[in-house]
C-alpha positions, 0 to 999 in steps of 0.5 A, a space after each residue: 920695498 920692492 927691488 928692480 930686476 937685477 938688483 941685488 940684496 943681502 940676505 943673512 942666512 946663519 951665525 959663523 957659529 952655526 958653521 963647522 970649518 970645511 964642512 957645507 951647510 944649505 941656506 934656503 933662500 927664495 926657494 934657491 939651496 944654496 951650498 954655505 962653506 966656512 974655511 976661516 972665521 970671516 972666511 965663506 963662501 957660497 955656490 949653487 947646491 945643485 950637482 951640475 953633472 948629475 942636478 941632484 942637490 949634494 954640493 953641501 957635502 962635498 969635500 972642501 979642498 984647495 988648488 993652490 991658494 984657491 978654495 974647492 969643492 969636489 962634488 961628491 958624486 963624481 969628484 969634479 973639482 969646483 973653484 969655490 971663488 968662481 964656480 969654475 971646475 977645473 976637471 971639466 970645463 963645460 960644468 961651473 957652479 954659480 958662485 955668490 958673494 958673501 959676507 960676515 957682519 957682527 958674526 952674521 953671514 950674510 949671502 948677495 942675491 939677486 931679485 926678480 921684479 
């Protein structure tokens, strides 16, 4: 199948099983580390692996918080505070995350991605 540039595809990266709540795993996919962060049975979400203060490949072992009802990750370098839904940090607006969606189908959690021509 080959898929035009900015379409887009599920790939499924793990079992909700693989996953401990509020503790990141990476999925690799294509080449890409993607950060993987259950908070509740049908509940992940996924974000860029790479630190985009510091480019070093952490974000899995952030620490998994929240600012009011939104889901967080802070890096574990310097603390910034990245909204997980969006990829937005909230402690310095010129740093963002890129956020994917997920979902999880029979217990799978699967990842949107993007391909290339």
């Amino acid at each position: 199948m080959t898929l035009l540039a900015g379409t887009t595809t599920w790939v499924r990266v793990c079992d909700t099983s693989d996953l401990e709540p509020f503790w990141g795993e990476v999925a690799l996919i294509g080449g890409r580390q993607i950060a993987v962060v259950l908070i509740g049975p049908d509940e992940v979400y996924a974000v860029d692996h790479i630190d985009p203060h510091m480019g070093s490949p952490v974000m899995a072992r952030g620490i998994v918080g929240s600012k009011g009802d939104r889901p967080t990750l802070a890096s574990p370098l310097h603390k910034e505070v990245y909204d997980l839904v969006t990829g937005e940090c909230y402690t310095d607006p010129s740093l963002s995350l890129q956020a994917f969606r997920t979902r999880v189908v029979d217990g799978a959690v699967e990842i949107e991605v993007e391909e290339a021509a």
